[in-house]
Each structure stands twice: as C-alpha cells, then as structure tokens.
Short mmCIF file of the C-alpha atoms (twelve columns), coordinates in Angstrom:
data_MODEL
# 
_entry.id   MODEL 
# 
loop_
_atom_site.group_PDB 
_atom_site.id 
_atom_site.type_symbol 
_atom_site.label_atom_id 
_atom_site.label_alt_id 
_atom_site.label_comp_id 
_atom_site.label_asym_id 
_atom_site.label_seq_id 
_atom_site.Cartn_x 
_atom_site.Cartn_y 
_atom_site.Cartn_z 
_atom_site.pdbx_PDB_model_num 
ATOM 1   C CA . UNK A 1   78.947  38.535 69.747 1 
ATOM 2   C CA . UNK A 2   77.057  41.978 70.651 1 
ATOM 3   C CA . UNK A 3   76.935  43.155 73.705 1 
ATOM 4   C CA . UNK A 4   73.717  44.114 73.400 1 
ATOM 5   C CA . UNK A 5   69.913  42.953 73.331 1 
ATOM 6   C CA . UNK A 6   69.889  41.756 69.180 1 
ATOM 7   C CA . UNK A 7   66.074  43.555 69.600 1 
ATOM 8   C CA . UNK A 8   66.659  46.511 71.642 1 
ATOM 9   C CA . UNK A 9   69.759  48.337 70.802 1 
ATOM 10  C CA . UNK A 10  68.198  51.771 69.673 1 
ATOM 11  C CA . UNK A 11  68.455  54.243 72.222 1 
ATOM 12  C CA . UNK A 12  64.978  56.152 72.026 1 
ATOM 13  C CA . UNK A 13  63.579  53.265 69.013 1 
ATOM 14  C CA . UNK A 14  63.384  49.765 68.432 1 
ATOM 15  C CA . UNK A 15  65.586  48.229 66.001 1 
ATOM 16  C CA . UNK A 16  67.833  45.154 65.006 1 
ATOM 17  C CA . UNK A 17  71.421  45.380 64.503 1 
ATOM 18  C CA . UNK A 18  71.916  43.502 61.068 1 
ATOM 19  C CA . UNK A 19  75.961  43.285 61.632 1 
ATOM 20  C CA . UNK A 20  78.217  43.340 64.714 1 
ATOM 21  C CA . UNK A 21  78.327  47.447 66.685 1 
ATOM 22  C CA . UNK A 22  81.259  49.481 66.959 1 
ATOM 23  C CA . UNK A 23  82.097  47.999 70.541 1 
ATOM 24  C CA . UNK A 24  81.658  44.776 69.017 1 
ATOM 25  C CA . UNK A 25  84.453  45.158 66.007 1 
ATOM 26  C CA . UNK A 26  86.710  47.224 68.838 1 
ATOM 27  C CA . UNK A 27  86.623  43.946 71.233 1 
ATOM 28  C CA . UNK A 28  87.190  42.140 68.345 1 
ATOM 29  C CA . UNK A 29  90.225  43.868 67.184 1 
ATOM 30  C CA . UNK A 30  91.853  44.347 70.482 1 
ATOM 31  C CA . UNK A 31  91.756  40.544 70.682 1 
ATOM 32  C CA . UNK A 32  92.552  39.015 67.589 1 
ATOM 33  C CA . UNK A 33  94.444  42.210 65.951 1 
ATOM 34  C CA . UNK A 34  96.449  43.635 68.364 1 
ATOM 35  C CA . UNK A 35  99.651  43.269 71.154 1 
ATOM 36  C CA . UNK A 36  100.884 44.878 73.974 1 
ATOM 37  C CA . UNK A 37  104.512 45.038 74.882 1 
ATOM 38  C CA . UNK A 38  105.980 45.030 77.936 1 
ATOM 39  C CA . UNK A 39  105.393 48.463 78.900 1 
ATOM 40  C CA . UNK A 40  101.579 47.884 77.991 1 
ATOM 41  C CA . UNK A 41  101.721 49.688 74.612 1 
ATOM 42  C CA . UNK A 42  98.978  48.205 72.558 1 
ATOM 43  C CA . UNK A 43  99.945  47.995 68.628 1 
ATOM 44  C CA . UNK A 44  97.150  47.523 66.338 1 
ATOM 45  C CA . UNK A 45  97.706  45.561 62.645 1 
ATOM 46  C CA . UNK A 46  96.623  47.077 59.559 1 
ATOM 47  C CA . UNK A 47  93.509  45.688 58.454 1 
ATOM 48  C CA . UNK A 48  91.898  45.832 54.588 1 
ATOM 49  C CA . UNK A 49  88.445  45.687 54.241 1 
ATOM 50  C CA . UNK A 50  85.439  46.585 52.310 1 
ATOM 51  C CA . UNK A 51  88.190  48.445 50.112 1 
ATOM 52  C CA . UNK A 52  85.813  48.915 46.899 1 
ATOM 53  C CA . UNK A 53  83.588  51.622 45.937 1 
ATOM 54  C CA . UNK A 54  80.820  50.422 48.355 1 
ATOM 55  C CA . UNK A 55  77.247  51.573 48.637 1 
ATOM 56  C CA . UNK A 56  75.516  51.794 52.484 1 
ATOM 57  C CA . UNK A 57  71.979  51.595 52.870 1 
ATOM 58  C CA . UNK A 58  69.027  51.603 50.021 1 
ATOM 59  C CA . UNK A 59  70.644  50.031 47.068 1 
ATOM 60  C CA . UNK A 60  73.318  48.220 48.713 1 
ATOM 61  C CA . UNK A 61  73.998  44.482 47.414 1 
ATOM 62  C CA . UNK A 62  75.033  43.369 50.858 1 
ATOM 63  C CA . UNK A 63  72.409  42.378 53.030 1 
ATOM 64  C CA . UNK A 64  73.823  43.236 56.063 1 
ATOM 65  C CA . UNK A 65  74.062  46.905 55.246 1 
ATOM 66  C CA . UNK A 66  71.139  46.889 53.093 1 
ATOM 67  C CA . UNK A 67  68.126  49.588 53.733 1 
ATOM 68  C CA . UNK A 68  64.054  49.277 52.848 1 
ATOM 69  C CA . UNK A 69  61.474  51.520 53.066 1 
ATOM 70  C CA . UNK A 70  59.191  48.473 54.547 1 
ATOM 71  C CA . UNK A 71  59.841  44.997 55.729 1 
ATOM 72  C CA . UNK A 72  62.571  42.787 58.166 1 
ATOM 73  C CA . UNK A 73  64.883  45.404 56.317 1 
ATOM 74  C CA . UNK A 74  63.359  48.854 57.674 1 
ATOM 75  C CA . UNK A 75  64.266  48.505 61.529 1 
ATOM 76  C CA . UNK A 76  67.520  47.740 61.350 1 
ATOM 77  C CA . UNK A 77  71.011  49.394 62.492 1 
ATOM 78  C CA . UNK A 78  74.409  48.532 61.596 1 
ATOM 79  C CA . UNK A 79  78.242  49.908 61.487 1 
ATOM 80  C CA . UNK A 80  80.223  50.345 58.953 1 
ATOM 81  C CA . UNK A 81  83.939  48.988 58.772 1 
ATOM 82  C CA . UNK A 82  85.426  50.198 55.637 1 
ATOM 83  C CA . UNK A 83  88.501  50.861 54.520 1 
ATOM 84  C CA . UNK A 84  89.128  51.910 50.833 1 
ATOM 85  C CA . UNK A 85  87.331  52.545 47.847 1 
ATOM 86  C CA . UNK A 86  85.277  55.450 47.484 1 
ATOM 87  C CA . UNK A 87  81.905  54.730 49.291 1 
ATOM 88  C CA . UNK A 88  78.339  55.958 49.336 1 
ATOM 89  C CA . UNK A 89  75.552  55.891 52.445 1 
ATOM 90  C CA . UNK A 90  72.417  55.951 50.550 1 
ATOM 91  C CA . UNK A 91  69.351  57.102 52.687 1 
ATOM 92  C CA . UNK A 92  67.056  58.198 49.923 1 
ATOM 93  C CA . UNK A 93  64.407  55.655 50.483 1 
ATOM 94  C CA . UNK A 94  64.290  56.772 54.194 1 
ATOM 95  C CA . UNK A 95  60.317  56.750 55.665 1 
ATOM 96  C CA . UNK A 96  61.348  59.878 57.868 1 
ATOM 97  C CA . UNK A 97  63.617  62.758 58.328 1 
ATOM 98  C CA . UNK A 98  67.122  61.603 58.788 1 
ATOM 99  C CA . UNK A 99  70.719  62.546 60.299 1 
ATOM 100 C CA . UNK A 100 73.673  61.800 57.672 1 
ATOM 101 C CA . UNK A 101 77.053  61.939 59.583 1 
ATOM 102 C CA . UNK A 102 80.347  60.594 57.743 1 
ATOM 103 C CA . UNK A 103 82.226  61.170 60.708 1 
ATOM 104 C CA . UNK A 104 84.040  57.744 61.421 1 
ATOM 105 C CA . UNK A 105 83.167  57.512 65.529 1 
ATOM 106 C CA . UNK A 106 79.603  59.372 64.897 1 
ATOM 107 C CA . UNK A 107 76.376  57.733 64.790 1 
ATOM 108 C CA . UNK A 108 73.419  58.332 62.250 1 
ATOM 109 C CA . UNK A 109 69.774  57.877 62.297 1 
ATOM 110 C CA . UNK A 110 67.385  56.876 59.507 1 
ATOM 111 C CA . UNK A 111 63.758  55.047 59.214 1 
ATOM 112 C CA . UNK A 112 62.758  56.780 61.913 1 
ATOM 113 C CA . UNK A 113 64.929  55.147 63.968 1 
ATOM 114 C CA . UNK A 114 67.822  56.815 66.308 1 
ATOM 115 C CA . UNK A 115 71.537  56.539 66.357 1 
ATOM 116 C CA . UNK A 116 71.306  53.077 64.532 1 
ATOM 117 C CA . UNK A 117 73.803  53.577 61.649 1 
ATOM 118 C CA . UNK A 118 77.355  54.444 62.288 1 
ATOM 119 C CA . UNK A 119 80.948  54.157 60.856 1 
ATOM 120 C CA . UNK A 120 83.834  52.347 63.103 1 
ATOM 121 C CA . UNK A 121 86.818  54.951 63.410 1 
ATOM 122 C CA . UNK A 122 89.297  51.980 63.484 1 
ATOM 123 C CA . UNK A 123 93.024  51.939 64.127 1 
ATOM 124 C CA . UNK A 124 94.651  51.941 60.795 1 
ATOM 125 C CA . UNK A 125 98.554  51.635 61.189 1 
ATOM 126 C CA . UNK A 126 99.556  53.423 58.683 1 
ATOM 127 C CA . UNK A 127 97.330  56.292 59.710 1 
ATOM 128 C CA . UNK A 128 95.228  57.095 57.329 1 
ATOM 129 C CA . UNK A 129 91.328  57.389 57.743 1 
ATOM 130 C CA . UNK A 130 88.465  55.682 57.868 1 
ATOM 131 C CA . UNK A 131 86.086  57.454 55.143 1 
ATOM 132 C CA . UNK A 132 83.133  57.524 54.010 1 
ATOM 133 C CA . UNK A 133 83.260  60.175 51.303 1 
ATOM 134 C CA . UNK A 134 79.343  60.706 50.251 1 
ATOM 135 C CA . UNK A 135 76.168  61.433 51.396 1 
ATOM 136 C CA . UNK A 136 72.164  60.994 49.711 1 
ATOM 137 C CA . UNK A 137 69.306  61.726 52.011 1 
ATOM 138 C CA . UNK A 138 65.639  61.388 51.877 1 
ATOM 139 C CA . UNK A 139 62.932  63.009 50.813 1 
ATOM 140 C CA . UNK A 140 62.285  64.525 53.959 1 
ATOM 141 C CA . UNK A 141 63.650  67.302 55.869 1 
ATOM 142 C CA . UNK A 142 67.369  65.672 56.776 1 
ATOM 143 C CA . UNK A 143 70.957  66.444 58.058 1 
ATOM 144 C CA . UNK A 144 73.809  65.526 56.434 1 
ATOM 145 C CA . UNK A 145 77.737  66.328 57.941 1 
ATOM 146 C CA . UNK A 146 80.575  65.887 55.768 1 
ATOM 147 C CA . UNK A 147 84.088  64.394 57.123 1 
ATOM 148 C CA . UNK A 148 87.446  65.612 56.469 1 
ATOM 149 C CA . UNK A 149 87.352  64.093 52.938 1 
ATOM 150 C CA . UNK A 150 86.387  65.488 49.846 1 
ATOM 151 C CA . UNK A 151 82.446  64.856 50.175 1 
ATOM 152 C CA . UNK A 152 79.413  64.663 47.351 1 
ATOM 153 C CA . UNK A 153 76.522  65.776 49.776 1 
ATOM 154 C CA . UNK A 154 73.048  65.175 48.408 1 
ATOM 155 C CA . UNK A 155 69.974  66.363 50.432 1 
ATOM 156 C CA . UNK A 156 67.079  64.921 47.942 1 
ATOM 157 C CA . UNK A 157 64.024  66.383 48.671 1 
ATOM 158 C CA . UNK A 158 62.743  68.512 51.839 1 
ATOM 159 C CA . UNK A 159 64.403  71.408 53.741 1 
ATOM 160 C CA . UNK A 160 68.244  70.064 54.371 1 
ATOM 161 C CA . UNK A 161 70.684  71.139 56.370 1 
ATOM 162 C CA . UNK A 162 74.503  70.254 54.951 1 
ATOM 163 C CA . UNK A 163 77.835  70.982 56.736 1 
ATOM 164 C CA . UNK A 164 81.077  69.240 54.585 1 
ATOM 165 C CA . UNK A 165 84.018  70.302 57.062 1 
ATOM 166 C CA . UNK A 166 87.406  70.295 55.441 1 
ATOM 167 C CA . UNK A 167 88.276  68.887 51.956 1 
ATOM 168 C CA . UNK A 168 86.630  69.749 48.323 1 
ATOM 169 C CA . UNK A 169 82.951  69.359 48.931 1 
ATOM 170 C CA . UNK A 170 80.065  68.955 46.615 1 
ATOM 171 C CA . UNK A 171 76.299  70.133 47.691 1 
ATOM 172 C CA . UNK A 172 73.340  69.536 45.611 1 
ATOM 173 C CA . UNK A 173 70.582  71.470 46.583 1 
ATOM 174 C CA . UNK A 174 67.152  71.493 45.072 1 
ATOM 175 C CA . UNK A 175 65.404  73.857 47.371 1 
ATOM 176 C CA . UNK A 176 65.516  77.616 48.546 1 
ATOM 177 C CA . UNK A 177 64.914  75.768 51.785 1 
ATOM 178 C CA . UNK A 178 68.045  73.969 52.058 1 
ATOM 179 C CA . UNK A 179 70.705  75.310 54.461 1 
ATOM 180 C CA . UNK A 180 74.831  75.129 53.483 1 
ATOM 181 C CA . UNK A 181 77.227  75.254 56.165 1 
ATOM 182 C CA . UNK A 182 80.907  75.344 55.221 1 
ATOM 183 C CA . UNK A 183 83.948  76.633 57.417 1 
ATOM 184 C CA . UNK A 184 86.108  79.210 56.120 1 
ATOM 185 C CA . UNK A 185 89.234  77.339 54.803 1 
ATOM 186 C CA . UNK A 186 87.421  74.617 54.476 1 
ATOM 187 C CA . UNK A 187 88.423  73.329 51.053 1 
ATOM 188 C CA . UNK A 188 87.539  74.321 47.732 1 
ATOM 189 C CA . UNK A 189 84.182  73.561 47.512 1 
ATOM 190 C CA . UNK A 190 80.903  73.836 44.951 1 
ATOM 191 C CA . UNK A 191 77.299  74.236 44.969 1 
ATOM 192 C CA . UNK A 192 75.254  72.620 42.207 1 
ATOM 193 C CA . UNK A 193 71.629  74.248 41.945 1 
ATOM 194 C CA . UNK A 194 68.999  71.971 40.548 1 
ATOM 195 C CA . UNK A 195 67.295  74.025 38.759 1 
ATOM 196 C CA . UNK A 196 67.786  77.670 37.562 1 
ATOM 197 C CA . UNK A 197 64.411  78.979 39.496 1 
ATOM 198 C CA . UNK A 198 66.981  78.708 42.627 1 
ATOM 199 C CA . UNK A 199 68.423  82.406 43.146 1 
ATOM 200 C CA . UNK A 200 71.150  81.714 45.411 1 
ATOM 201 C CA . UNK A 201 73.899  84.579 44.505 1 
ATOM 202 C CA . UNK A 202 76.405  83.528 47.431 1 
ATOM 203 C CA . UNK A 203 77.185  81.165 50.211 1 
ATOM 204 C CA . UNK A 204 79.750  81.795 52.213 1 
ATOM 205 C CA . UNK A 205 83.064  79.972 52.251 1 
ATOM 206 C CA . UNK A 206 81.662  78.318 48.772 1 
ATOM 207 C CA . UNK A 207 84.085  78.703 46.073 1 
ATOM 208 C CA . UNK A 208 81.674  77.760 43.413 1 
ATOM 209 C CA . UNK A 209 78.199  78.034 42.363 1 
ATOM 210 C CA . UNK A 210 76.775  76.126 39.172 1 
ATOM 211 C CA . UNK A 211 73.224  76.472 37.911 1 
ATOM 212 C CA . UNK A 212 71.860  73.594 35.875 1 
ATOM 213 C CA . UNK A 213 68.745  72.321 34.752 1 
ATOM 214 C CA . UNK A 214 69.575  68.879 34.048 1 
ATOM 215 C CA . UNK A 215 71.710  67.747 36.573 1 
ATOM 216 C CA . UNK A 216 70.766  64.513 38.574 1 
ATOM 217 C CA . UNK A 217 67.252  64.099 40.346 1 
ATOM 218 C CA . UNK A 218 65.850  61.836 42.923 1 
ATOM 219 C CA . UNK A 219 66.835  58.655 40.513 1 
ATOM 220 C CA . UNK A 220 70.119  59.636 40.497 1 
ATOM 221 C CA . UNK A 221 73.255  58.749 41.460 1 
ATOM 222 C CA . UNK A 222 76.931  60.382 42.179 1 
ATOM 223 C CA . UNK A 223 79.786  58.166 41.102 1 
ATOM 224 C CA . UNK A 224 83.571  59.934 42.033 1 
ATOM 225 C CA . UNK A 225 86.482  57.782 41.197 1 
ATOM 226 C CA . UNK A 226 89.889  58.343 43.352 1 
ATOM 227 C CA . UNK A 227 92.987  57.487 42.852 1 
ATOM 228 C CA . UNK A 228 94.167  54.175 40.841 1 
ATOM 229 C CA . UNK A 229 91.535  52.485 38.202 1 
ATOM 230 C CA . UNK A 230 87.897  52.673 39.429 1 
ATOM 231 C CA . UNK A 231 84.941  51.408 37.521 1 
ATOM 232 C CA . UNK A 232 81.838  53.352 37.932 1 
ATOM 233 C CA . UNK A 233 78.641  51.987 36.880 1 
ATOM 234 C CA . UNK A 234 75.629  54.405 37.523 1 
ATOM 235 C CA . UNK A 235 72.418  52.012 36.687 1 
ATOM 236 C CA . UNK A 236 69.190  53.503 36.019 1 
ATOM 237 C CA . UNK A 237 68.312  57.073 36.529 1 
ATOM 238 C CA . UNK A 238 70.394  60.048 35.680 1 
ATOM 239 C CA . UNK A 239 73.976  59.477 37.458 1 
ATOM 240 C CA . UNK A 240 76.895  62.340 37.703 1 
ATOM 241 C CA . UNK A 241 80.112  60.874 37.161 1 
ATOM 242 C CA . UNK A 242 82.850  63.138 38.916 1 
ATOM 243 C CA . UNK A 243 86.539  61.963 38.776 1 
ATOM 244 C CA . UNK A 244 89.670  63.969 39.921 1 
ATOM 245 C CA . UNK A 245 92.688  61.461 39.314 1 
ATOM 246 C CA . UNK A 246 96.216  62.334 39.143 1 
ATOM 247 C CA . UNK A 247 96.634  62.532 35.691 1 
ATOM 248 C CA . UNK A 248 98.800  59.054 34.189 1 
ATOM 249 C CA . UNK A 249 100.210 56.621 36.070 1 
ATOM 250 C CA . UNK A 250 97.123  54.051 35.228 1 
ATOM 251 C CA . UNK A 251 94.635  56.265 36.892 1 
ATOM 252 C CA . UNK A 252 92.038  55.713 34.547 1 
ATOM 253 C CA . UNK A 253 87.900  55.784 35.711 1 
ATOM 254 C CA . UNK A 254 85.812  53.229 33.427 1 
ATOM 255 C CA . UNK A 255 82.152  54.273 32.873 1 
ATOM 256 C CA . UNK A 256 80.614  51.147 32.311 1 
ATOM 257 C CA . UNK A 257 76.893  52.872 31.276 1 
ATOM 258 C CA . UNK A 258 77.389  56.252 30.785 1 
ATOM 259 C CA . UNK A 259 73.900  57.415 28.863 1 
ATOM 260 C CA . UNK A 260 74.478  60.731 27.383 1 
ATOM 261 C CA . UNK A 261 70.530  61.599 27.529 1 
ATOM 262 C CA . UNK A 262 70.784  61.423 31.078 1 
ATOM 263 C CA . UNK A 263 74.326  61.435 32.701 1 
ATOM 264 C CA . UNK A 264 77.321  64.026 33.481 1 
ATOM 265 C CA . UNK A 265 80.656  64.351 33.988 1 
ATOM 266 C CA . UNK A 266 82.144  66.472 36.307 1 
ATOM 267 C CA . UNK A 267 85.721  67.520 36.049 1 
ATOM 268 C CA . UNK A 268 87.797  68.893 39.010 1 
ATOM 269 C CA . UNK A 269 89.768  72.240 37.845 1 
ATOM 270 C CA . UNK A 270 92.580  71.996 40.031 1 
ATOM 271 C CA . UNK A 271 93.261  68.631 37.985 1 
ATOM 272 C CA . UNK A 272 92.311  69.622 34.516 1 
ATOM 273 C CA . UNK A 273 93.456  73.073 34.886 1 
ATOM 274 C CA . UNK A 274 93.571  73.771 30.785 1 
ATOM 275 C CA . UNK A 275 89.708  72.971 30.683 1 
ATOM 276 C CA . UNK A 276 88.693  76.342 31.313 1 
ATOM 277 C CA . UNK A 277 86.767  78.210 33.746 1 
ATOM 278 C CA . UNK A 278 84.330  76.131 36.698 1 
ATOM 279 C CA . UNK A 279 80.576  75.932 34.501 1 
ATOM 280 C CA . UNK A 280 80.092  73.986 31.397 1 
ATOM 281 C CA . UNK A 281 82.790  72.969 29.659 1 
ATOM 282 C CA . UNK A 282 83.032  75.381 27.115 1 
ATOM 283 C CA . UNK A 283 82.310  73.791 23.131 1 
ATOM 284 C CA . UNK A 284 85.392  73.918 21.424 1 
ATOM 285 C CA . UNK A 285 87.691  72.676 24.142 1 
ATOM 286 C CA . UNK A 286 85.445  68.784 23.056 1 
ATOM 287 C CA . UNK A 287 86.341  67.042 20.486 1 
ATOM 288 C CA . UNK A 288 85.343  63.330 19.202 1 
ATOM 289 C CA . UNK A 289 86.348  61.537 16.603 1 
ATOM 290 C CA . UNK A 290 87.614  57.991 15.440 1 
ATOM 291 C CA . UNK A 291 91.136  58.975 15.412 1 
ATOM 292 C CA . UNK A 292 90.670  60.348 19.129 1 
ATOM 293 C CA . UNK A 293 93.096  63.461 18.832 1 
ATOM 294 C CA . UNK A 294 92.900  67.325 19.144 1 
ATOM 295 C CA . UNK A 295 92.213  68.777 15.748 1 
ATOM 296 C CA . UNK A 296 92.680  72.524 17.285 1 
ATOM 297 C CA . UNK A 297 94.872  73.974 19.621 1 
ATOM 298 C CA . UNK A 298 91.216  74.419 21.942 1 
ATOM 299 C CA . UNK A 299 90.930  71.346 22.161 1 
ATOM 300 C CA . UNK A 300 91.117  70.035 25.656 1 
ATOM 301 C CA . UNK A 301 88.891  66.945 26.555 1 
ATOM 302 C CA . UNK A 302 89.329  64.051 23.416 1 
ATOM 303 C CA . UNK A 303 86.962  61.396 23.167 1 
ATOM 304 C CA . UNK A 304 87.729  58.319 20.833 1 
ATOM 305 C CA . UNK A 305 84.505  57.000 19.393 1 
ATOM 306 C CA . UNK A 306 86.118  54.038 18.078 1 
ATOM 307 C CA . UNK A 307 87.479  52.968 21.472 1 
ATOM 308 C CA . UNK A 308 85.935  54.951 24.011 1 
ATOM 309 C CA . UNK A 309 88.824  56.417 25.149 1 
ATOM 310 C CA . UNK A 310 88.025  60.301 27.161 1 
ATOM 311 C CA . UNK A 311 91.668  61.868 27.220 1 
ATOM 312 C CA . UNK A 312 92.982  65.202 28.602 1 
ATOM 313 C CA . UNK A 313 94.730  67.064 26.301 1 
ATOM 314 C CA . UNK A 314 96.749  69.961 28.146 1 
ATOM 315 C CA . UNK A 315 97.855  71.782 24.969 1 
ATOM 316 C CA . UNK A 316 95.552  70.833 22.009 1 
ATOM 317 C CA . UNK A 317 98.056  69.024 19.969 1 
ATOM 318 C CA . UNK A 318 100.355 70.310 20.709 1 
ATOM 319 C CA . UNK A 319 103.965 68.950 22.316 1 
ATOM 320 C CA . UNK A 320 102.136 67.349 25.119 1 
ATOM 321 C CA . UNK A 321 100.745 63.774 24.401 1 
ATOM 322 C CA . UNK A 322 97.083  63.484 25.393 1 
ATOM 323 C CA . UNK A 323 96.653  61.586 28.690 1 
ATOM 324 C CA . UNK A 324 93.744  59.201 28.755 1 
ATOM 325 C CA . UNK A 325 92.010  59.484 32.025 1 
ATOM 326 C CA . UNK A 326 88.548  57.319 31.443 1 
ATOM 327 C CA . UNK A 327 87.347  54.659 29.371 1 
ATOM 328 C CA . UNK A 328 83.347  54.754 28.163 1 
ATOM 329 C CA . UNK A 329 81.609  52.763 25.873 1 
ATOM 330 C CA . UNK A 330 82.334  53.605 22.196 1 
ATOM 331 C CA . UNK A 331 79.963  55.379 19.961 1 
ATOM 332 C CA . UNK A 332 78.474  57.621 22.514 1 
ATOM 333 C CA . UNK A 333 77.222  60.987 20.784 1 
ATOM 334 C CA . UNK A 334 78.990  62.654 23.376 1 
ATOM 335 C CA . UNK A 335 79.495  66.790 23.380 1 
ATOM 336 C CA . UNK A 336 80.743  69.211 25.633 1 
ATOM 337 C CA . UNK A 337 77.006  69.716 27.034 1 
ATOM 338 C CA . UNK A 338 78.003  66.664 29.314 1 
ATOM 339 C CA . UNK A 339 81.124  67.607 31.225 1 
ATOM 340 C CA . UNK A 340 81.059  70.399 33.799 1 
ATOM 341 C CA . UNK A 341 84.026  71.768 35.497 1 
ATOM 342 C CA . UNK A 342 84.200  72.448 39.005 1 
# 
C-alpha cells in the first residue's frame, strides 16, 4: 500500500522498501485505528506490537527487517513499528559508513544507502514511547544518536561519533578516534574502553569510565533485560549481558548461553547499590556454591551451581533474604571476574 515507487524510494540512492514506510503505517492507523468525535478530535487505540526483545538489521530472524552485506537483502529500507521489549538495530555488517538514529520520527542510513531505515513514532494511548533502546554500527566511520531511553551505543570499528541524549547510556568505544557527546544532566551514564591502550581520563557529562581488556569485540553482542522476565540468549561471539530490574516481583533475566570464557555481566549500581563501587565487581562480594547462599557478610552477588540461580544479596546473610534476579545454566565456573558494575 506505499505511496511510493517499491524501486525508488531513497532520496539521493536506490533502494527497496522491504515493509510498509512510516506514511504508510500512519494512513493505516488513522483508518483502521482511530475516531473522531464530533468536534473532530481524533482518538487513536493502543496498539501492541513487536513487544519482544527484537533485533533490526544484520542478524535479524525476520526477513522484512533483515540486513546483508550483499544480495536482494543489501538495498533495502524499512520502518520499524515496535512497541515493547528491549530492541537492538544491528548495522555491523554495513558495506559503508552509516547514521544510527533511535529517535522514533528520525530516519537512518546504512549500505550506503540514505534515509532508508527509520522507526514510526506512533500514537500510543497510554503515552508511553516508542523505543528503540540500542545501537551497533559498522566497521566504518558511523553516527549513532541515542533516544530518551537508557541506550547501549556500540560504534564497532572506525572513527564514531555517539550522542545518547537523556537516560543511563552505555558507549563502547574502541578507538582514540571515536567522539562522545552527552548533555549535561543527561542521565547517569558510562564509558566502556576496549582496551587499556585507550587513555581517555574524562568525558564530559560521563559519570563513569571503565577500562577493560576483555570486554565484547566485533562478534559481540549487548543483551539488557528490562523490567518483567526477559530471556537473553547471546549466540556466538563474546556477548555482555547488562540487566537493571527492580529487584523481586518476578523480575528475573534468564541467560540461556552465558559462556564464562567469553561473556559479562554488567550490573547497574543504582539497582544493586550493596555491590560496591562502578569497576569490577570486587572478589569477595561473589560467592558460588551448591547451597547458593552468602557464607560472609561480603557477600553480595550468590550464584547456585546446582540450579543456576544468580541472586542479590543486600546484606550477606544477613536479615535480608537473597533476591534472585537471573537464572543461568548450572555448573558455570563463574567468579567475580565476570560481573562489572556500572
């Protein structure tokens, strides 16, 4: 039903548009979705979809939204309609430089191609947003802009340019070359450095800079569960896990293949406040064992290696019962050198 040419909707580039455009999903909605009253108020339903954790370009199971680096699959454009979940657009496989903009309304460009990806700002009745919450680029020199949301921001390769706006942001950054942009009162926010050769003493408005060796490289991916029970499965490469639930009420993140030679955890300090300062999680606030409780008053982070139960233990034993807040596989050999704390 678009309203434009199915093989020329690119604005400076030739592409295909692989699902229906933003104007197309507004028309669409204003029919079939909507009313106006008498006085010509239009009133919009609430509409649910793609509410899981969804992945957006390279990697992505749907076809529709799904990226290649050659083939019918390189020249195409689409827009995203999503609604829940906590999503991913994945532009690592990208043959050129590329613009990365989570902004619902906005417009990004990758393959080479221009303005051909965007995300559908939507009318949600009960007024919340339309998110997108991460970013990957390519291996080229790219652009990535952050939303409102708390964003993981991942330049890859090349000389990137990364601007998260409000909420708790994340920036890797694996070059001297790369540029952070963050407004003041802009959330609490952290840099990761990929390697330790990186001598970056201060960005400003970043709360937080970690130094790490063996954090996540191209292969990678970044897997952040919300609120409610999320399952989180990172594939091959090395993935970083990050989850910041509200501790109880069933908000517990399952790590389907969490590999300890190659994965992290990343732990948000404003939730597990008792877990020390932001770095590595210091080595006697983990402990695992087949009972799966705090043998020390230190203890803070309990893993069960019987049932693969991770828990957060806010006084070591103490009065406070443990709260479980993700399940892993049992048996992991597991240690405090794979949690950070941000």
């Amino acid at each position: 039903m678009s309203y434009f040419d199915s093989n020329a909707v690119g604005e400076t580039s030739l592409w295909f548009a692989s699902t229906p455009l933003m104007a197309d999903i507004e028309a669409f909605i204003r029919r079939l979705f909507s009313t106006v009253d008498a006085n010509g108020v239009r009133t919009y339903q609430h509409i649910d979809l793609n509410t899981e954790n969804n992945i957006y370009g390279f990697g992505s199971p749907q076809r529709s939204y799904q990226l290649t680096s050659s083939g019918k699959q390189h020249d195409i454009g689409f827009a995203i309609h999503d609604t829940g979940g906590t999503d991913t657009i994945d532009f690592s496989g990208s043959t050129a430089g590329t613009i990365l903009d989570l902004r619902a309304g906005h417009f990004s460009s990758v393959n080479g191609c221009s303005n051909n990806v965007s995300i559908f700002a939507g009318h949600n009745a009960d007024a919340t947003d339309y998110y997108v919450e991460n970013g990957i680029g390519s291996s080229h020199d790219d652009v990535l802009i952050g939303n409102d949301g708390a964003n993981v921001l991942d330049g890859r390769g090349g000389a990137d340019r990364m601007a998260g706006n409000g909420g708790d942001d994340i920036y890797f950054v694996d070059s001297p070359d790369d540029v952070i942009h963050e407004k003041a009162n802009g959330g609490n926010d952290t840099v990761i450095l990929l390697s330790k050769n990186l001598k970056i003493p201060q960005i400003a408005n970043v709360e937080h800079i970690i130094y790490a060796d063996e954090l996540p490289g191209n292969d990678g991916n970044i897997l952040c569960g919300g609120a409610g029970e999320d399952t989180l499965t990172g594939g091959e490469g090395q993935d970083t896990f990050r989850f910041s639930p509200e501790l109880g009420n069933g908000n517990v993140e399952r790590i389907k293949d969490f590999r300890v030679i190659n994965d992290m955890i990343l732990l948000d300090s404003l939730v597990f406040e008792s877990g020390g300062g932001d770095g590595a999680l210091a080595l006697g606030a983990f402990h695992g064992s087949a009972e799966g409780i705090a043998h020390n008053a230190g203890d803070r982070i309990i893993y069960n290696t019987d049932s693969g139960a991770l828990s957060y233990d806010v006084d070591g034993g103490g009065e406070l019962a443990a709260i479980q807040v993700a399940q892993l596989t049992p048996n992991l050999r597991l240690s405090a050198a794979d949690f950070i704390v941000i």
